[in-house]
C-alpha positions as CSV (number, residue, x, y, z in Angstrom):
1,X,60.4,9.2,-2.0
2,X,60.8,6.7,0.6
3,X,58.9,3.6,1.0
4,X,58.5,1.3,4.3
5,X,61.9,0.5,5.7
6,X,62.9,-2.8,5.5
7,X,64.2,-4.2,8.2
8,X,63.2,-2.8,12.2
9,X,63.1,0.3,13.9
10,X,66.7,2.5,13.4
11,X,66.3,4.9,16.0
12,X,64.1,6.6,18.2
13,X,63.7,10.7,18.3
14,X,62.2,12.4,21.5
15,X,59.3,15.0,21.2
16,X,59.9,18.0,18.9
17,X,57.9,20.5,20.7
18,X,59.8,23.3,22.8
19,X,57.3,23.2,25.8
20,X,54.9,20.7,27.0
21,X,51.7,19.9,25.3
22,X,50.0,19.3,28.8
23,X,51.0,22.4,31.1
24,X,52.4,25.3,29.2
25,X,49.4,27.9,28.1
26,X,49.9,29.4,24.6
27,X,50.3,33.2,24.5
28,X,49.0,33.6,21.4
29,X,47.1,30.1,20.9
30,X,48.6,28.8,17.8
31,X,48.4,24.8,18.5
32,X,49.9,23.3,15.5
33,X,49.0,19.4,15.6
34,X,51.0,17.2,13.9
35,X,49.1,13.7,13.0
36,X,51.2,10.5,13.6
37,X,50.4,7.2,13.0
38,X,52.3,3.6,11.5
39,X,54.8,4.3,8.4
40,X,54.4,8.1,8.3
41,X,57.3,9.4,6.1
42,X,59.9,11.0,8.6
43,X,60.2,14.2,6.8
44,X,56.8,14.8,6.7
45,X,57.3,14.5,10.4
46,X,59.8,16.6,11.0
47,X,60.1,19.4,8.6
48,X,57.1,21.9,9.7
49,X,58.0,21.6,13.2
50,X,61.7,23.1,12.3
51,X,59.9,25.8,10.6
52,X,57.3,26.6,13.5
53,X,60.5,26.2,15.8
54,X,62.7,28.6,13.9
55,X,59.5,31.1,14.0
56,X,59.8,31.1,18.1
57,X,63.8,31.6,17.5
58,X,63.1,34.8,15.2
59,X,60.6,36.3,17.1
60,X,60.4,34.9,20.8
61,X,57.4,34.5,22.5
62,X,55.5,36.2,19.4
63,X,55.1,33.5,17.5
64,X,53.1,31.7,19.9
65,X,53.2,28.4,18.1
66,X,53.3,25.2,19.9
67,X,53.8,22.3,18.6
68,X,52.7,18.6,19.1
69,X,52.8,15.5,17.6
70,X,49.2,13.5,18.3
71,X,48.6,9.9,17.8
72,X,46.1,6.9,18.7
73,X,48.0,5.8,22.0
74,X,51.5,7.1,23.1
75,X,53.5,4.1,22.3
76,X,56.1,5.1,19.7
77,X,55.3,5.4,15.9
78,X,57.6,3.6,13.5
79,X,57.8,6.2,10.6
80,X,58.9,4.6,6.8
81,X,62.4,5.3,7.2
82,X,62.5,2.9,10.5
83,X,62.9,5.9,13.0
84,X,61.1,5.8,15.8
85,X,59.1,8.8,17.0
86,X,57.5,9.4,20.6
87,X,53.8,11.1,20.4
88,X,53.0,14.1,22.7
89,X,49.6,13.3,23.3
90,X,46.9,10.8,21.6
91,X,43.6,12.5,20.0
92,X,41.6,11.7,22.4
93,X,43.7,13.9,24.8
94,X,42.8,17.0,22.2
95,X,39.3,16.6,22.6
96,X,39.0,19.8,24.8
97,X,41.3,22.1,22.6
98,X,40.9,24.4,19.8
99,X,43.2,24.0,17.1
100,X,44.6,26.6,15.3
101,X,46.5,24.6,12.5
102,X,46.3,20.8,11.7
103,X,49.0,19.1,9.8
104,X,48.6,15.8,8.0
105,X,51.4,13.8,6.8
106,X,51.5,10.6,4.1
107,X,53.0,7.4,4.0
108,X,54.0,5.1,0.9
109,X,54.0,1.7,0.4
110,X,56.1,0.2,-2.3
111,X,53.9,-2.8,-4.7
112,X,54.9,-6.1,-6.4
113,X,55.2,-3.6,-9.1
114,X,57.8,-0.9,-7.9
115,X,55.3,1.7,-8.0
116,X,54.7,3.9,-4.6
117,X,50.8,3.4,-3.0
118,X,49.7,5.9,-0.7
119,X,48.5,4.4,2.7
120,X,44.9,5.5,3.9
121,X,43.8,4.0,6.7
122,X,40.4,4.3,7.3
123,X,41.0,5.0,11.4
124,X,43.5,7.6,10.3
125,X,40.9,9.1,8.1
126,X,38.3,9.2,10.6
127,X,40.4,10.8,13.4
128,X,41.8,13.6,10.7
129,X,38.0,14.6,10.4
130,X,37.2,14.6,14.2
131,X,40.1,16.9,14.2
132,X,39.6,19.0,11.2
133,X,35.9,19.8,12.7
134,X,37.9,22.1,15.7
135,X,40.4,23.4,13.4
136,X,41.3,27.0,11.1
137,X,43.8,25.7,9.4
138,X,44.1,22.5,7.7
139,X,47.3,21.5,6.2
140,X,48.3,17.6,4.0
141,X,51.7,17.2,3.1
142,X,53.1,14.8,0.5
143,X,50.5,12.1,0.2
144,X,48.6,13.2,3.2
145,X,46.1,14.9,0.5
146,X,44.9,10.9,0.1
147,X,43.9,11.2,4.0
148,X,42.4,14.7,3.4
149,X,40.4,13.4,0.3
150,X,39.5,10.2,1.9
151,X,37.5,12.7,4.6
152,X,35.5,14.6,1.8
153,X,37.8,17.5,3.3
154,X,39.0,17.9,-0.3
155,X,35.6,18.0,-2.0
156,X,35.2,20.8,-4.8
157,X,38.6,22.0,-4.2
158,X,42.0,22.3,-6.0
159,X,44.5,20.5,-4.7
160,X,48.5,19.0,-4.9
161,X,50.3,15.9,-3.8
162,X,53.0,14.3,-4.4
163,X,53.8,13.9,-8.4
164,X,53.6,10.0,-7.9
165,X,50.3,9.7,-6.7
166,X,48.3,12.0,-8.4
167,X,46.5,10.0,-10.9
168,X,45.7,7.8,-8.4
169,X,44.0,10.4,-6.2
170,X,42.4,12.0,-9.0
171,X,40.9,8.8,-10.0
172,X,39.7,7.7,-6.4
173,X,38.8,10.9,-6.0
174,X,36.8,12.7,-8.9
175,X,35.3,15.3,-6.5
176,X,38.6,16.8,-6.2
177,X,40.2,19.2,-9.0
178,X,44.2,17.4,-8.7
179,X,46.7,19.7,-9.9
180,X,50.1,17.8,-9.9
181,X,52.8,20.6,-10.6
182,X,52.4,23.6,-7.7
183,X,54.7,22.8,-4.8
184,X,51.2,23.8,-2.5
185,X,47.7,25.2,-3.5
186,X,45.7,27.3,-1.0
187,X,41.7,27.1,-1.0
188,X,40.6,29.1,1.6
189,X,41.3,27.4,5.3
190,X,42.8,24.5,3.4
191,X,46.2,23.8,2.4
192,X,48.1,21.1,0.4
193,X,51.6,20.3,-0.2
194,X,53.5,18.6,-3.1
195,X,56.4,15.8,-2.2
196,X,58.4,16.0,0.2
197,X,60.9,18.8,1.0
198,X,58.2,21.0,-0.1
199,X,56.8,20.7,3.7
200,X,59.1,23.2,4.2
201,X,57.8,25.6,1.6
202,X,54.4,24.9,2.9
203,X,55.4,25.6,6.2
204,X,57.0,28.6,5.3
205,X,54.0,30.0,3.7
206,X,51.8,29.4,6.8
207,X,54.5,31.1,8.6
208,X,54.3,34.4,6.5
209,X,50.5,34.3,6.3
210,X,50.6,34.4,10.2
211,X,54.0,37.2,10.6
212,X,54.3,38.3,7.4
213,X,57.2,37.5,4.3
214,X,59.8,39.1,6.2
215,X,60.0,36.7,9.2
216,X,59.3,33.8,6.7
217,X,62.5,34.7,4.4
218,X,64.5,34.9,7.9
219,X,63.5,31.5,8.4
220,X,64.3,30.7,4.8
221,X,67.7,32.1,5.1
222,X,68.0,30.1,8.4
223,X,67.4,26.8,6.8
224,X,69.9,27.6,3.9
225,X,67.1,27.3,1.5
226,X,67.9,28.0,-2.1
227,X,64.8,30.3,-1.9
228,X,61.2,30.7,-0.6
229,X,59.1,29.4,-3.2
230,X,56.3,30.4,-4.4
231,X,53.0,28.2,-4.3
232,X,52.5,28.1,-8.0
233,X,56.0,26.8,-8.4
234,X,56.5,23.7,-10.5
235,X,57.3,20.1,-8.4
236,X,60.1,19.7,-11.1
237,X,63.0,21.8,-12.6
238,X,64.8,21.4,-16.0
239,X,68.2,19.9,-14.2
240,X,65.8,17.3,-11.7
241,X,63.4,16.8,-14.2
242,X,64.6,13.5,-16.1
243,X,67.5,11.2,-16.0
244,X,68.5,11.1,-19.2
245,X,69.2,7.1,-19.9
246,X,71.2,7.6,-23.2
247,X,74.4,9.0,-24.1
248,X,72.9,11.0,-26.9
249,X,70.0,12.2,-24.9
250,X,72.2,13.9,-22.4
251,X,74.2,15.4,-25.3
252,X,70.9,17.2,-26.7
253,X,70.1,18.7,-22.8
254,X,73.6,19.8,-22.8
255,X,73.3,20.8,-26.4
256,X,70.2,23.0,-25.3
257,X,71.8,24.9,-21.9
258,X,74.8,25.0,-24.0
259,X,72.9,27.5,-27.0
260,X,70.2,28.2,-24.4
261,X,70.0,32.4,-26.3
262,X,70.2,30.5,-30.1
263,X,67.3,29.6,-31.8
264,X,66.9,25.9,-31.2
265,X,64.8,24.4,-33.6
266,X,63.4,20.7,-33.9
267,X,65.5,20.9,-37.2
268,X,68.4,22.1,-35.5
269,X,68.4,19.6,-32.7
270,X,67.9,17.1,-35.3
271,X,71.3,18.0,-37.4
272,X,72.8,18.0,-34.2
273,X,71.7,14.1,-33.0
274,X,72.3,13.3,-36.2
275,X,68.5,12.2,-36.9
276,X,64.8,13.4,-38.5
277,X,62.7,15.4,-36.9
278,X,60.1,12.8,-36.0
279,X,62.8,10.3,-34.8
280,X,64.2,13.8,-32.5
281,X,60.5,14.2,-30.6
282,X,60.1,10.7,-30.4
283,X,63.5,10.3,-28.7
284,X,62.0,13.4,-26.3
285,X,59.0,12.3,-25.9
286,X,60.4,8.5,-24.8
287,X,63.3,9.8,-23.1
288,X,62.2,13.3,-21.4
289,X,58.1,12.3,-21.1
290,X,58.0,15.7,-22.8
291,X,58.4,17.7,-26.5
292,X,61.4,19.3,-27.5
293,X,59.6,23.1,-27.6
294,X,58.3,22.5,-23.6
295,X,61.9,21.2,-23.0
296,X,63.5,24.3,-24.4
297,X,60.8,26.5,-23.0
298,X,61.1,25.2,-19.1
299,X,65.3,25.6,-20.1
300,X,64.8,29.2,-20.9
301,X,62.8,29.7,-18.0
302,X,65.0,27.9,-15.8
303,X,68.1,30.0,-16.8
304,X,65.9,32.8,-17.0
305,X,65.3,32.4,-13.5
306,X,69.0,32.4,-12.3
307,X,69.1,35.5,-13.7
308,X,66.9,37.3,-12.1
309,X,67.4,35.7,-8.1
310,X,71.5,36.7,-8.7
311,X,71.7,39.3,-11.0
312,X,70.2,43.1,-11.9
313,X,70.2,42.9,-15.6
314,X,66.6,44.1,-17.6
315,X,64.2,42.1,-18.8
316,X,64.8,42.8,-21.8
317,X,68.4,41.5,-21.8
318,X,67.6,38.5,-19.7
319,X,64.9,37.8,-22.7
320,X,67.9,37.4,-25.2
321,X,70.1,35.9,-22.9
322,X,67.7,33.2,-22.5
323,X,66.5,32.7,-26.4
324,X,62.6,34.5,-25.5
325,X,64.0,37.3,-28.1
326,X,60.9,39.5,-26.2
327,X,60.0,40.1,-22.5
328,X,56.4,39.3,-23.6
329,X,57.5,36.1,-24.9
330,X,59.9,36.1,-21.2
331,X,56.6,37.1,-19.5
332,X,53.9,34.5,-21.2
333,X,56.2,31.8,-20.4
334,X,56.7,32.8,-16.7
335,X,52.7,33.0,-16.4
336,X,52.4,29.5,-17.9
337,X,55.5,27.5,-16.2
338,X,55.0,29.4,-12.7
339,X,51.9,31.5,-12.4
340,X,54.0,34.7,-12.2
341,X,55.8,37.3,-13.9
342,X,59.4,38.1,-13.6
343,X,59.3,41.3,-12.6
344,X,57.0,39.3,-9.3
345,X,59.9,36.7,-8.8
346,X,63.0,38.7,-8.7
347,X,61.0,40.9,-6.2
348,X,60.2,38.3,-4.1
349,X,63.1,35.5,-4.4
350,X,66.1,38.4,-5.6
351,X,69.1,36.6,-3.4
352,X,71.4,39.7,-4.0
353,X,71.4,43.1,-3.1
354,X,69.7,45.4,-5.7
Protein backbone atom coordinates (compact mmCIF):
# COMPACT_ATOMS: atom_id res chain seq x y z
CA UNK A 1 0.00 0.00 0.00
CA UNK A 2 1.75 3.09 -0.75
CA UNK A 3 2.46 5.79 1.61
CA UNK A 4 3.40 9.66 0.79
CA UNK A 5 6.20 9.78 -1.69
CA UNK A 6 9.19 11.04 -0.52
CA UNK A 7 10.79 13.24 -2.37
CA UNK A 8 8.63 15.91 -5.10
CA UNK A 9 6.30 15.49 -7.65
CA UNK A 10 7.39 12.60 -10.45
CA UNK A 11 5.18 13.34 -13.15
CA UNK A 12 2.14 14.99 -14.16
CA UNK A 13 -0.97 12.96 -16.06
CA UNK A 14 -3.52 14.99 -18.05
CA UNK A 15 -7.36 14.57 -17.50
CA UNK A 16 -8.72 10.98 -17.77
CA UNK A 17 -12.08 11.76 -19.08
CA UNK A 18 -12.91 11.09 -22.90
CA UNK A 19 -14.96 14.33 -23.40
CA UNK A 20 -15.07 17.52 -21.62
CA UNK A 21 -16.70 17.92 -18.29
CA UNK A 22 -17.89 21.52 -19.33
CA UNK A 23 -19.59 21.19 -22.96
CA UNK A 24 -20.35 17.61 -23.88
CA UNK A 25 -24.17 16.67 -22.71
CA UNK A 26 -24.41 13.04 -21.40
CA UNK A 27 -26.73 10.72 -23.40
CA UNK A 28 -27.58 8.72 -20.91
CA UNK A 29 -26.48 10.98 -17.68
CA UNK A 30 -24.18 8.81 -15.92
CA UNK A 31 -21.63 11.51 -14.35
CA UNK A 32 -19.18 9.55 -12.49
CA UNK A 33 -17.18 12.07 -10.05
CA UNK A 34 -14.04 11.14 -9.05
CA UNK A 35 -12.91 13.18 -5.62
CA UNK A 36 -9.23 14.55 -5.70
CA UNK A 37 -7.57 16.14 -3.19
CA UNK A 38 -3.46 16.24 -1.55
CA UNK A 39 -1.81 12.58 -1.21
CA UNK A 40 -4.68 10.58 -2.81
CA UNK A 41 -3.27 7.17 -3.68
CA UNK A 42 -2.77 7.07 -7.54
CA UNK A 43 -4.54 3.89 -8.11
CA UNK A 44 -7.43 4.87 -6.46
CA UNK A 45 -7.24 7.52 -9.01
CA UNK A 46 -6.96 5.88 -11.86
CA UNK A 47 -8.36 2.50 -11.83
CA UNK A 48 -12.40 3.18 -12.02
CA UNK A 49 -11.93 5.57 -14.71
CA UNK A 50 -10.18 2.59 -16.97
CA UNK A 51 -13.14 0.64 -16.12
CA UNK A 52 -15.86 3.37 -17.00
CA UNK A 53 -13.58 4.00 -20.16
CA UNK A 54 -13.40 0.43 -21.34
CA UNK A 55 -17.45 0.44 -20.78
CA UNK A 56 -17.71 3.37 -23.58
CA UNK A 57 -15.09 1.09 -25.76
CA UNK A 58 -17.52 -2.07 -25.47
CA UNK A 59 -20.58 -0.54 -26.01
CA UNK A 60 -20.17 3.04 -27.61
CA UNK A 61 -22.25 5.76 -26.87
CA UNK A 62 -24.48 3.27 -24.56
CA UNK A 63 -22.63 3.42 -21.73
CA UNK A 64 -23.17 7.00 -21.33
CA UNK A 65 -20.61 7.46 -18.57
CA UNK A 66 -18.57 10.42 -18.23
CA UNK A 67 -16.06 10.83 -16.20
CA UNK A 68 -14.36 13.62 -14.17
CA UNK A 69 -11.99 14.19 -11.69
CA UNK A 70 -13.30 17.14 -9.06
CA UNK A 71 -11.21 18.94 -6.70
CA UNK A 72 -11.06 22.28 -4.39
CA UNK A 73 -9.28 24.55 -7.08
CA UNK A 74 -7.80 23.28 -10.49
CA UNK A 75 -4.22 23.46 -9.58
CA UNK A 76 -2.74 20.04 -9.86
CA UNK A 77 -3.05 17.36 -7.05
CA UNK A 78 0.14 15.60 -5.86
CA UNK A 79 -1.19 11.96 -5.36
CA UNK A 80 1.08 9.54 -2.69
CA UNK A 81 3.15 8.12 -5.31
CA UNK A 82 4.39 11.80 -6.32
CA UNK A 83 2.39 11.96 -9.70
CA UNK A 84 0.82 14.78 -10.45
CA UNK A 85 -2.85 14.83 -11.55
CA UNK A 86 -4.81 17.85 -13.31
CA UNK A 87 -8.54 18.22 -11.93
CA UNK A 88 -11.43 18.61 -14.44
CA UNK A 89 -13.45 20.91 -12.48
CA UNK A 90 -13.55 22.02 -8.64
CA UNK A 91 -16.79 21.17 -6.52
CA UNK A 92 -18.02 24.24 -6.59
CA UNK A 93 -18.25 23.92 -10.44
CA UNK A 94 -20.81 20.74 -9.74
CA UNK A 95 -23.07 22.63 -7.75
CA UNK A 96 -25.68 22.67 -10.62
CA UNK A 97 -25.39 18.86 -11.66
CA UNK A 98 -26.91 15.73 -10.71
CA UNK A 99 -24.64 12.97 -10.02
CA UNK A 100 -25.21 9.65 -10.90
CA UNK A 101 -22.13 7.94 -9.17
CA UNK A 102 -19.63 9.48 -6.68
CA UNK A 103 -16.30 7.90 -6.09
CA UNK A 104 -14.10 8.48 -3.10
CA UNK A 105 -10.61 7.59 -3.00
CA UNK A 106 -8.03 7.25 0.35
CA UNK A 107 -4.77 8.31 1.10
CA UNK A 108 -2.04 6.86 3.74
CA UNK A 109 0.32 8.35 5.77
CA UNK A 110 3.15 6.26 7.07
CA UNK A 111 3.89 7.02 11.30
CA UNK A 112 7.02 7.13 13.48
CA UNK A 113 5.85 3.64 13.84
CA UNK A 114 5.72 2.03 10.28
CA UNK A 115 2.17 1.56 10.48
CA UNK A 116 -0.15 3.14 7.61
CA UNK A 117 -2.77 6.17 9.00
CA UNK A 118 -5.56 6.97 6.91
CA UNK A 119 -5.79 10.75 6.01
CA UNK A 120 -9.30 12.48 6.80
CA UNK A 121 -9.33 15.76 6.27
CA UNK A 122 -12.13 17.42 7.69
CA UNK A 123 -12.55 19.89 4.25
CA UNK A 124 -12.44 16.67 2.27
CA UNK A 125 -15.09 15.25 4.59
CA UNK A 126 -17.32 18.14 4.33
CA UNK A 127 -17.26 18.46 0.49
CA UNK A 128 -17.79 14.38 0.11
CA UNK A 129 -21.22 15.19 1.98
CA UNK A 130 -22.25 18.24 -0.06
CA UNK A 131 -21.72 15.84 -2.86
CA UNK A 132 -23.10 12.73 -1.62
CA UNK A 133 -26.56 14.88 -0.88
CA UNK A 134 -27.02 15.06 -5.08
CA UNK A 135 -25.86 11.70 -5.71
CA UNK A 136 -27.42 7.73 -6.43
CA UNK A 137 -24.48 6.09 -6.11
CA UNK A 138 -21.95 6.46 -3.66
CA UNK A 139 -18.75 4.59 -3.99
CA UNK A 140 -15.06 4.68 -1.17
CA UNK A 141 -12.26 2.89 -2.34
CA UNK A 142 -9.39 1.69 -0.22
CA UNK A 143 -9.36 3.96 2.71
CA UNK A 144 -11.74 6.32 1.38
CA UNK A 145 -14.42 4.39 3.70
CA UNK A 146 -12.55 6.77 6.59
CA UNK A 147 -13.88 9.89 4.50
CA UNK A 148 -17.30 8.12 3.96
CA UNK A 149 -17.52 7.27 7.84
CA UNK A 150 -16.14 10.56 8.84
CA UNK A 151 -19.60 12.09 7.02
CA UNK A 152 -22.01 9.70 9.06
CA UNK A 153 -22.54 8.42 5.36
CA UNK A 154 -21.53 4.98 6.77
CA UNK A 155 -23.87 5.06 9.84
CA UNK A 156 -25.69 1.56 10.52
CA UNK A 157 -24.16 0.10 7.61
CA UNK A 158 -21.73 -2.80 6.78
CA UNK A 159 -18.83 -1.88 5.26
CA UNK A 160 -14.88 -2.79 3.89
CA UNK A 161 -11.58 -0.97 3.62
CA UNK A 162 -8.48 -1.68 3.31
CA UNK A 163 -7.18 -4.74 5.70
CA UNK A 164 -4.70 -2.17 7.39
CA UNK A 165 -7.01 0.18 8.65
CA UNK A 166 -9.84 -1.56 9.74
CA UNK A 167 -9.50 -1.66 13.38
CA UNK A 168 -8.87 1.77 13.24
CA UNK A 169 -12.17 2.66 11.53
CA UNK A 170 -14.04 0.38 13.57
CA UNK A 171 -12.81 1.89 16.57
CA UNK A 172 -13.31 5.70 15.41
CA UNK A 173 -16.17 4.63 14.10
CA UNK A 174 -18.60 2.28 16.25
CA UNK A 175 -21.72 3.21 14.32
CA UNK A 176 -20.35 1.36 11.53
CA UNK A 177 -20.51 -2.61 11.23
CA UNK A 178 -16.49 -3.05 9.62
CA UNK A 179 -16.15 -6.11 7.86
CA UNK A 180 -12.36 -6.52 6.84
CA UNK A 181 -12.30 -9.59 4.45
CA UNK A 182 -14.92 -8.89 1.29
CA UNK A 183 -13.01 -7.16 -1.61
CA UNK A 184 -16.51 -4.64 -1.61
CA UNK A 185 -19.86 -4.75 0.38
CA UNK A 186 -23.07 -3.23 -1.12
CA UNK A 187 -25.79 -1.51 1.25
CA UNK A 188 -28.22 -0.27 -0.84
CA UNK A 189 -27.03 3.12 -2.79
CA UNK A 190 -23.72 2.63 -1.02
CA UNK A 191 -20.73 1.00 -1.94
CA UNK A 192 -17.19 0.20 -0.39
CA UNK A 193 -14.08 -1.19 -1.59
CA UNK A 194 -11.22 -3.13 0.04
CA UNK A 195 -7.34 -2.18 -0.85
CA UNK A 196 -6.30 -1.21 -3.66
CA UNK A 197 -6.48 -3.15 -6.98
CA UNK A 198 -9.86 -4.05 -5.78
CA UNK A 199 -11.12 -0.54 -7.33
CA UNK A 200 -11.19 -2.46 -10.17
CA UNK A 201 -13.50 -5.16 -8.90
CA UNK A 202 -15.58 -2.48 -7.55
CA UNK A 203 -15.76 -0.82 -10.59
CA UNK A 204 -16.51 -3.73 -12.35
CA UNK A 205 -19.47 -4.47 -10.34
CA UNK A 206 -21.02 -0.98 -10.85
CA UNK A 207 -20.41 -1.63 -14.38
CA UNK A 208 -22.60 -4.93 -14.50
CA UNK A 209 -25.27 -3.43 -12.15
CA UNK A 210 -25.73 -0.67 -14.80
CA UNK A 211 -25.18 -3.19 -18.36
CA UNK A 212 -25.33 -6.31 -16.94
CA UNK A 213 -22.40 -9.33 -16.27
CA UNK A 214 -21.85 -9.81 -19.76
CA UNK A 215 -20.40 -6.37 -20.67
CA UNK A 216 -18.65 -6.37 -17.22
CA UNK A 217 -16.66 -9.80 -17.94
CA UNK A 218 -15.72 -8.17 -21.45
CA UNK A 219 -14.17 -5.55 -19.57
CA UNK A 220 -12.68 -8.08 -17.25
CA UNK A 221 -11.21 -9.93 -20.10
CA UNK A 222 -9.99 -6.62 -21.46
CA UNK A 223 -8.00 -5.73 -18.49
CA UNK A 224 -6.39 -9.31 -18.37
CA UNK A 225 -7.96 -9.83 -14.96
CA UNK A 226 -7.46 -13.21 -13.51
CA UNK A 227 -11.31 -13.09 -12.89
CA UNK A 228 -14.27 -10.89 -11.97
CA UNK A 229 -14.61 -11.23 -8.36
CA UNK A 230 -17.12 -11.62 -6.47
CA UNK A 231 -18.03 -9.08 -3.55
CA UNK A 232 -17.89 -11.55 -0.83
CA UNK A 233 -14.46 -12.57 -1.92
CA UNK A 234 -11.75 -12.65 0.68
CA UNK A 235 -8.88 -9.42 0.61
CA UNK A 236 -6.30 -12.36 1.01
CA UNK A 237 -5.51 -15.76 -0.69
CA UNK A 238 -3.55 -18.69 0.73
CA UNK A 239 -0.32 -17.91 -1.69
CA UNK A 240 -0.50 -13.79 -0.70
CA UNK A 241 -1.68 -14.37 2.57
CA UNK A 242 1.75 -14.50 4.72
CA UNK A 243 5.36 -14.32 4.11
CA UNK A 244 6.50 -17.06 5.75
CA UNK A 245 9.86 -15.71 7.77
CA UNK A 246 11.36 -19.18 8.50
CA UNK A 247 12.72 -21.88 6.60
CA UNK A 248 10.62 -24.42 8.37
CA UNK A 249 7.50 -22.51 8.09
CA UNK A 250 7.62 -22.43 4.32
CA UNK A 251 8.38 -26.10 4.44
CA UNK A 252 4.98 -26.85 6.34
CA UNK A 253 2.88 -24.47 3.42
CA UNK A 254 4.62 -26.41 0.96
CA UNK A 255 4.19 -29.48 2.97
CA UNK A 256 0.32 -28.66 2.93
CA UNK A 257 -0.21 -27.81 -1.10
CA UNK A 258 2.08 -30.62 -1.53
CA UNK A 259 -0.60 -33.38 0.30
CA UNK A 260 -3.35 -30.87 -0.19
CA UNK A 261 -6.15 -34.43 -0.90
CA UNK A 262 -4.29 -36.24 2.47
CA UNK A 263 -5.57 -35.94 5.63
CA UNK A 264 -3.42 -33.30 7.34
CA UNK A 265 -3.57 -33.44 10.79
CA UNK A 266 -2.04 -31.16 13.61
CA UNK A 267 -0.26 -34.54 14.46
CA UNK A 268 0.77 -35.01 11.14
CA UNK A 269 2.18 -31.66 10.53
CA UNK A 270 3.82 -31.96 13.78
CA UNK A 271 5.86 -35.39 12.76
CA UNK A 272 6.64 -33.62 9.78
CA UNK A 273 8.35 -30.21 11.50
CA UNK A 274 9.68 -32.36 13.70
CA UNK A 275 7.80 -30.78 16.90
CA UNK A 276 4.50 -31.15 19.49
CA UNK A 277 1.42 -30.22 18.64
CA UNK A 278 1.28 -27.15 20.77
CA UNK A 279 4.73 -26.02 19.66
CA UNK A 280 3.11 -26.69 15.68
CA UNK A 281 -0.08 -24.04 16.36
CA UNK A 282 2.07 -21.81 18.08
CA UNK A 283 4.51 -21.68 15.22
CA UNK A 284 1.09 -20.95 12.99
CA UNK A 285 -0.39 -18.94 15.02
CA UNK A 286 3.11 -16.58 15.32
CA UNK A 287 4.11 -17.24 11.94
CA UNK A 288 0.75 -17.42 9.68
CA UNK A 289 -1.57 -14.99 12.33
CA UNK A 290 -3.81 -18.10 11.89
CA UNK A 291 -4.42 -22.04 13.10
CA UNK A 292 -3.27 -24.87 11.23
CA UNK A 293 -7.07 -26.27 10.50
CA UNK A 294 -8.14 -22.49 8.90
CA UNK A 295 -4.75 -22.72 7.09
CA UNK A 296 -5.53 -26.08 5.55
CA UNK A 297 -9.07 -25.10 5.07
CA UNK A 298 -8.44 -21.61 2.97
CA UNK A 299 -5.64 -24.21 1.06
CA UNK A 300 -8.34 -26.65 0.11
CA UNK A 301 -10.45 -23.93 -0.90
CA UNK A 302 -7.82 -22.21 -2.71
CA UNK A 303 -6.97 -25.27 -4.83
CA UNK A 304 -10.40 -26.10 -4.83
CA UNK A 305 -11.02 -23.02 -6.59
CA UNK A 306 -8.54 -23.56 -9.51
CA UNK A 307 -10.44 -26.37 -10.17
CA UNK A 308 -13.40 -25.25 -10.86
CA UNK A 309 -12.38 -21.58 -12.96
CA UNK A 310 -10.11 -24.20 -15.47
CA UNK A 311 -11.39 -27.39 -15.33
CA UNK A 312 -15.03 -29.48 -15.71
CA UNK A 313 -14.50 -32.16 -13.17
CA UNK A 314 -17.58 -32.89 -10.39
CA UNK A 315 -17.84 -31.82 -7.26
CA UNK A 316 -17.59 -34.64 -5.97
CA UNK A 317 -14.05 -35.38 -7.39
CA UNK A 318 -12.84 -31.76 -6.82
CA UNK A 319 -13.98 -32.64 -2.92
CA UNK A 320 -11.22 -35.45 -2.85
CA UNK A 321 -8.85 -33.83 -4.88
CA UNK A 322 -8.80 -31.12 -2.42
CA UNK A 323 -8.88 -33.26 1.05
CA UNK A 324 -13.04 -32.01 1.78
CA UNK A 325 -13.67 -35.98 1.34
CA UNK A 326 -17.60 -34.57 0.83
CA UNK A 327 -19.10 -31.78 -1.41
CA UNK A 328 -20.98 -30.71 1.70
CA UNK A 329 -17.92 -30.39 3.51
CA UNK A 330 -16.51 -28.63 -0.26
CA UNK A 331 -19.80 -26.64 0.01
CA UNK A 332 -19.75 -25.36 3.92
CA UNK A 333 -16.36 -24.18 3.41
CA UNK A 334 -17.06 -22.23 0.24
CA UNK A 335 -20.15 -20.52 2.16
CA UNK A 336 -17.81 -19.66 5.02
CA UNK A 337 -14.41 -18.55 3.18
CA UNK A 338 -16.47 -16.74 0.24
CA UNK A 339 -20.16 -16.44 0.77
CA UNK A 340 -20.85 -18.89 -2.16
CA UNK A 341 -21.17 -22.21 -3.33
CA UNK A 342 -19.15 -23.83 -6.01
CA UNK A 343 -21.55 -24.74 -8.14
CA UNK A 344 -22.21 -20.39 -8.04
CA UNK A 345 -18.39 -19.72 -8.71
CA UNK A 346 -17.52 -21.95 -11.59
CA UNK A 347 -20.78 -20.53 -13.14
CA UNK A 348 -19.80 -17.19 -12.82
CA UNK A 349 -15.79 -17.08 -12.84
CA UNK A 350 -15.48 -20.69 -15.19
CA UNK A 351 -12.30 -19.27 -17.48
CA UNK A 352 -12.72 -22.35 -19.97
CA UNK A 353 -15.16 -23.49 -22.21
CA UNK A 354 -17.67 -25.95 -20.59
Amino acid sequence: MPGTAPGGPLSTVSPLTTVNPLTTANPVGRLVVLVLFEGVDLLDVTGPPEVFSLARRETGEAAGYEVVLAAETMEPVTTGAGVRVLPDLTFDGLAARSIDTLIVPGAVEVGDDRRVYPLVDPAVVERVGQLAARTRRITSVCVGAHLLAAAGLLDGKRATTHWSTAQRLAADHPEVEVDADPIFIREGDVWTGAGISACLDLSLALVAEDLGEAVALRIARQLVMYLKRPSGQSQFSVPLEQVSTTRRTEELRHYVMRNIGEPLTVARLAGFARVSDRQLTRIFKTELGTTPHAYIEAARVEVARNQLETGDATLERIATACGFGTVDTLVRAFRRRLDTTPTEYRRRFRTVPA
